[in-house]
C-alpha positions in Angstrom: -158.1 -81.7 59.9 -160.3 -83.2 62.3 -160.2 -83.1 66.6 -159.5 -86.4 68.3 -158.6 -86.7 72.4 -155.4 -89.1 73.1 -154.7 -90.9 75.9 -151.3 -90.3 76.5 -149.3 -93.7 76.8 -146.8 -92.3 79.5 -148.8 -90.3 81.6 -152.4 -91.6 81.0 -153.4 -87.5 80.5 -156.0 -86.6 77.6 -154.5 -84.2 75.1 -157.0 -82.9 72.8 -155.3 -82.5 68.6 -155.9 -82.6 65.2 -154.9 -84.5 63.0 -155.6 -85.3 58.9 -155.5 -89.1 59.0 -157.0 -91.2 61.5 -154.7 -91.6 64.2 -153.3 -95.3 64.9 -151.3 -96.9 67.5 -147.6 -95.7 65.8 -149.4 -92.4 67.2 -147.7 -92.6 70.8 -151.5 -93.3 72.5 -153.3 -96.0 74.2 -156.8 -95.1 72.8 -157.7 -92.0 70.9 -161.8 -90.6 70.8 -163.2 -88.8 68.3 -163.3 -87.5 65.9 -164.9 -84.7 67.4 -167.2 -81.8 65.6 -165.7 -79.1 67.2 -162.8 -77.9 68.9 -164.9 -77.1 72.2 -166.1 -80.6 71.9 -162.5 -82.2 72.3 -161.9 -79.3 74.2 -164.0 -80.5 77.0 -163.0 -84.5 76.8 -159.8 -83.6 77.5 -160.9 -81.7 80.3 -163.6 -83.3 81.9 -163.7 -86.8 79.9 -161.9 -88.7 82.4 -163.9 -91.3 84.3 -166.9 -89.1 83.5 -170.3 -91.5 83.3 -171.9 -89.6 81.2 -169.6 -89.2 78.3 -170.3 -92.4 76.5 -169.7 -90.8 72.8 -168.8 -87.6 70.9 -172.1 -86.4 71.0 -171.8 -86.0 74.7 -169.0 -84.0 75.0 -170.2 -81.7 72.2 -173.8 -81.1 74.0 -172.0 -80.5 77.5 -169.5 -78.4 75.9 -172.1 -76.3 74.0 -174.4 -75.8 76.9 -171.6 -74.7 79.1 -170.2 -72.3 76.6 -174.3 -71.1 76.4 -174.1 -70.6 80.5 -171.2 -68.7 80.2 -173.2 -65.9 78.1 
């Protein structure tokens, strides 16, 4: 099972899942990222992914999300 965000087709929300096969269209979203490393990754697209600049791919959101978990400490 791997982490992918959706983009809900009704409400235009991210909603962070899993999922065992690639997600596709029949999926209920407009566009789906991932997939993600980590939970915290997808965690954090679906959060803060939204019109963000600076989340371009996965790798982003897994570096912010893992240097905010480290500031948390």
């Amino acid at each position: 099972m791997k982490w992918y965000v959706g983009i809900a087709a009704t409400t235009r929300a991210y909603i962070a899942f899993r999922a065992s096969d690639t997600p596709t269209e029949a999926s209920g979203y407009l566009a789906v990222i991932g997939p993600f490393k980590t939970k915290r990754g997808a965690l954090w697209a679906e959060k803060y992914g939204r019109s963000n600049p600076h989340f371009q791919h996965v790798d982003d959101a897994e570096r912010y999300a893992k240097n905010e978990a480290r500031d948390e400490i």
